[in-house]
N, C-alpha and C positions, 0 to 999 in steps of 0.2 A: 463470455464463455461459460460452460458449464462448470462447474467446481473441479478440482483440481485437485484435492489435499495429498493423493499420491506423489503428486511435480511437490508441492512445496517441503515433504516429507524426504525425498529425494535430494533438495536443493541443503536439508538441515543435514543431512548425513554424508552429504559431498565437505562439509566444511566438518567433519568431525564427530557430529552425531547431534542428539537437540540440544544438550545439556548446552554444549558450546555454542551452537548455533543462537538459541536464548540468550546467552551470555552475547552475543555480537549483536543482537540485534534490541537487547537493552542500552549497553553501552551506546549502539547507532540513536535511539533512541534520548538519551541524554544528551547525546553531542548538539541534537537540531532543537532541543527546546524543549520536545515535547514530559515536560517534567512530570505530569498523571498519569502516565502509561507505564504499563507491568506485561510484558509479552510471558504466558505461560506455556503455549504452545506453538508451534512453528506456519502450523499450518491452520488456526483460528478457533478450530475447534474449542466447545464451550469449556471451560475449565476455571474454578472456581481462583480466585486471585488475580486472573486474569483482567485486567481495566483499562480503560482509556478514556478521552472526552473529548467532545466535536472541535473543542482548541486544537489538541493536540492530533487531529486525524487532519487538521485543516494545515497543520506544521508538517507534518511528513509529506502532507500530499504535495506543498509547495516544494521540497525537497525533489518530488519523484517523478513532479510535471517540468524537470529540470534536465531529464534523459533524453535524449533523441530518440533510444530504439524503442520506449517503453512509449512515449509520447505514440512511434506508429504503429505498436498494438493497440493502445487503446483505443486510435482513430478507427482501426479497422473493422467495416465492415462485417461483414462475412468473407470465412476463407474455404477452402476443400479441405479434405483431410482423409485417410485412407485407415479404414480398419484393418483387423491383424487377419481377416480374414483376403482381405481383398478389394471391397464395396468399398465406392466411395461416396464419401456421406459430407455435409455441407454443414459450417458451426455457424452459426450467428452470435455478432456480442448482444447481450445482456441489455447494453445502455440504451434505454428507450429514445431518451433525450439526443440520442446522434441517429439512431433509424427515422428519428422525425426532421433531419436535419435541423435544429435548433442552431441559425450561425453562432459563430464563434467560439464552439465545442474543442475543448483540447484534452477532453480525456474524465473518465470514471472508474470509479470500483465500486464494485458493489456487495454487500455481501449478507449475507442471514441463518441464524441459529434460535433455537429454544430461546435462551435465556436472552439474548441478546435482540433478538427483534429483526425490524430490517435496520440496514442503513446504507450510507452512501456518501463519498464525498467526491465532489468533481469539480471542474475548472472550466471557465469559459473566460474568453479575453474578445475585447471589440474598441477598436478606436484607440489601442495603445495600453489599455487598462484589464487587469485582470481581476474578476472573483472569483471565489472558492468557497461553494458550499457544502457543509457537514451535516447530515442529516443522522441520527441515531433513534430506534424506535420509532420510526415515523408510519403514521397510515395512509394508507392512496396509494397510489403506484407513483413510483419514481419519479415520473414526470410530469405529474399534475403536483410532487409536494417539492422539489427542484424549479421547474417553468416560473410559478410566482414569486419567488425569490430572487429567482436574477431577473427576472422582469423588474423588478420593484429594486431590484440592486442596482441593475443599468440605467436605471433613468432619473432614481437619486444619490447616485454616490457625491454628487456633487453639493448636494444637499444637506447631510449629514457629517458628523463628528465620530469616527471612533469612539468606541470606550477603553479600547485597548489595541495595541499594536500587538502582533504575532511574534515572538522570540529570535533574535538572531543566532544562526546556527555558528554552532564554533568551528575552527580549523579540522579539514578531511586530512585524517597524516597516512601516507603514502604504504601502502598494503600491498607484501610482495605475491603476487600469483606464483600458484603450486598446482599441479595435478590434485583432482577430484580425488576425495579418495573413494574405492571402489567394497561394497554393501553386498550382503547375503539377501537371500530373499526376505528373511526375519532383522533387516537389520544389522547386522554384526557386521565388522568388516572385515576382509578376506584375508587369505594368510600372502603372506611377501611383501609387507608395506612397512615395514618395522619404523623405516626411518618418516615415510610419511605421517604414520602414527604419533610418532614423538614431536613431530613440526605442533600438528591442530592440539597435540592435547597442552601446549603451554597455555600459559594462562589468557585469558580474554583480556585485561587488561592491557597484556603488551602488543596486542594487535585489535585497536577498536575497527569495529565495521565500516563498510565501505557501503558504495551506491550498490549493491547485492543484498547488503545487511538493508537498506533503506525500503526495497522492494518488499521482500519478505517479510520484515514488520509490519508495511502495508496489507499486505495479504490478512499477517493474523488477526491484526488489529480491527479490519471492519467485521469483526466476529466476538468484539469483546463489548461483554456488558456493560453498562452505566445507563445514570441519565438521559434523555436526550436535548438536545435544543441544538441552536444553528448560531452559525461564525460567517459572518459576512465581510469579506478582507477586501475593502478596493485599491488597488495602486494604482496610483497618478501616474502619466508619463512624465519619463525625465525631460524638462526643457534644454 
């Protein structure tokens, strides 16, 4: 899909605004592992402290290819979509790698900035086994620098020794749903919410992020600078 940053701008100010937003979605962030990652912005954009690394993009994304509704966005195609004038106009996803039908495709994000380059992490599964590739700063198009990586992942996972195993994620503790809260054009939020106010502005801690926080970091993160190089994660089927 084409960029977004409005939706995910939206999504940080439904939970209270970025400050908090950040704050849920760092904390989301510690819970699954991914211990090098610093979300500064909600919705990717380049912003200097801002970091992650293909580990840790390869730890969320296992998290995120964990949802059912998001699994069938990212499967999808192309959809219609209706401008504000009327015309209807047609989206395509982004992911090269599932317009080419590459079997065993369960999903991408992609994303790219200045500072940050391209990058991409996605997941394909075949015969019971999943990998997940991280790509950051990488050249070629998507799917000539993705194709020979799981090509060469699917035919030797059996082959090879990790050098490291992916982080287990800790305990998701139960996060009660409240109405959205409701935003000015600039932002602000509206008058009559007093008591929803006082809900989002407690602290982050006593309510860490949920499979929402999981998304949204996603989003920001394929937009944060580092290094690049690639995480090649196989799992064996359980016998």
């Amino acid at each position: 899909m084409n960029s977004g940053n409005d939706a995910a701008s939206a999504l940080a100010n439904a939970v209270g605004g970025w400050d908090r937003a950040l704050g849920l979605m760092n904390v989301e962030a510690a819970r699954l592992g991914a211990t090098d990652t610093v979300a500064e912005t909600p919705n990717g954009l380049d912003r200097h402290g801002q970091v992650t690394t293909a580990a840790d993009l390869a730890t969320i994304f296992r998290a995120a290819i964990k949802m059912p509704d998001l699994l069938k966005i990212m499967q999808t195609k192309t959809m219609s979509a209706q401008t504000v004038e009327g015309r209807r106009i047609s989206l395509y996803n982004h992911n090269k790698m599932l317009q080419l039908n590459y079997p065993g495709h369960l999903g991408a994000k992609t994303g790219t900035t200045s500072m940050a380059g391209k990058t991409v992490v996605s997941a394909f599964k075949r015969d019971g086994r999943t990998l997940i590739v991280a790509l950051m700063r990488y050249g070629g198009t998507m799917e000539r620098a993705s194709k020979v990586r799981y090509d060469w992942g699917f035919e030797n996972a059996d082959k090879v020794t990790p050098v490291e195993q992916l982080p287990t994620a800790g305990p998701r503790p139960q996060v009660q749903r409240r109405p959205a809260l409701q935003v000015t054009q600039e932002g602000s939020p509206e008058s009559g919410q007093d008591e929803l106010l006082a809900a989002v502005s407690a602290p982050v801690e006593e309510e860490p992020g949920g499979a929402s926080s999981t998304v949204i970091l996603l989003v920001a993160l394929m937009a944060a600078g580092g290094a690049g190089y690639v995480v090649l994660r196989a799992r064996r089927p359980r016998s």
